[in-house]
N, C-alpha and C positions, 0 to 999 in steps of 0.2 A: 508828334505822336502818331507814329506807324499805325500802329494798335486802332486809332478811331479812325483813320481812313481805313483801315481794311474790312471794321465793323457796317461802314457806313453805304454799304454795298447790301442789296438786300438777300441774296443769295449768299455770301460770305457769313452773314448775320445765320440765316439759316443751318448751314453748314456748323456754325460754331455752336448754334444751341442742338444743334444733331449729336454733335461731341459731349457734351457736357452729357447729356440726357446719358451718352451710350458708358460713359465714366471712364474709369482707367483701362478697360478691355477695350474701348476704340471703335470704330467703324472701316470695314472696306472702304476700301475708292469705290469698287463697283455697287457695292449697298450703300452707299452714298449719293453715287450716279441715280438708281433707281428710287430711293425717297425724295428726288430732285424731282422728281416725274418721267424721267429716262432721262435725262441732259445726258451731252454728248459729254465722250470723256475726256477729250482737251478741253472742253468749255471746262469740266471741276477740275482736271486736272489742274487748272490756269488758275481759279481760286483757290484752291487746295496749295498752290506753293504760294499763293500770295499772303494768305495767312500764316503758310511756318515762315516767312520774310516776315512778318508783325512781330513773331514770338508768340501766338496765338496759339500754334496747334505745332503738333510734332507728329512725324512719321516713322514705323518701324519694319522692317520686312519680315516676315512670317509667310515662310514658304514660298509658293510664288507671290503671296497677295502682298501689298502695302496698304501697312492699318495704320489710323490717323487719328490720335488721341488731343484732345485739350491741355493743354497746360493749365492746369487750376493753377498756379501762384501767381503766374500773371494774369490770370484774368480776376484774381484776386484783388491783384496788386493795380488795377484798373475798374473795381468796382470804389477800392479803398481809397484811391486817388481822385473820381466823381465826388464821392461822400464825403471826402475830410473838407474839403470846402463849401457843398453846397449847403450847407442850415444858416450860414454866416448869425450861429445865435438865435436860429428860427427852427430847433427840433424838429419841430412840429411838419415841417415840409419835408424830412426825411422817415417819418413815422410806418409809410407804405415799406421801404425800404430793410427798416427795422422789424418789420413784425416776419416780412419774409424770410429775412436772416432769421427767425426765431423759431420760426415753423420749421425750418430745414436742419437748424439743430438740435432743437429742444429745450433754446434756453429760454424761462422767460423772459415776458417784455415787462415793461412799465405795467400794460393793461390788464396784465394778469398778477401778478406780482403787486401785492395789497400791501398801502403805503402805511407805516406805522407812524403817526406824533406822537410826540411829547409835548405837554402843556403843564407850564407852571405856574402856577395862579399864587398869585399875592396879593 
């Protein structure tokens, strides 16, 4: 798993929630560089390909700049693969998980979404 070594970097980690925040429009290298705190630009430069080697982020060139977008399916597809195994039958320990997927889209959750029974008495 590429993908969690690359994550596992705490400046890479940074870079990729820079990404996601900036969505499909992307970030500069250099407006990158500078919400690093100035980091030099082979130092992002160096994590910046090491995460398009994850499949993490992709780059495009626009003009002279290169913009550096997230790849939402796989980071998708690397939230979906954490969470298909960790409840092993214990909901409840992904519930943090679920409510923020719920917030971000709109759907309810369980906690809001009022449970109806059925009771049949004899």
């Amino acid at each position: 798993m590429g993908a969690f070594a690359a994550l596992s970097q705490e400046t890479r980690l940074r870079i990729v929630r820079m990404l996601v925040k900036a969505g499909a429009e992307g970030m500069g290298a250099g407006a990158i560089a500078t919400a690093l705190d100035g980091s030099a630009a082979s130092r992002v430069s160096f994590h910046l390909n090491h995460l398009e080697q994850a499949g993490l982020i992709v780059s495009r060139r626009k003009g002279r700049s290169i913009i550096y977008s997230a790849i939402f399916p796989a980071l998708s597809d690397l939230v979906a693969f954490l969470m298909r195994d960790c409840c092993e039958g214990h909901c409840e320990v992904c519930d943090r998980a679920i409510a923020l997927f719920a917030q971000c889209t709109g759907r309810p959750t369980a906690e809001t979404t009022p449970v109806r029974r059925n009771f049949v008495c004899t």
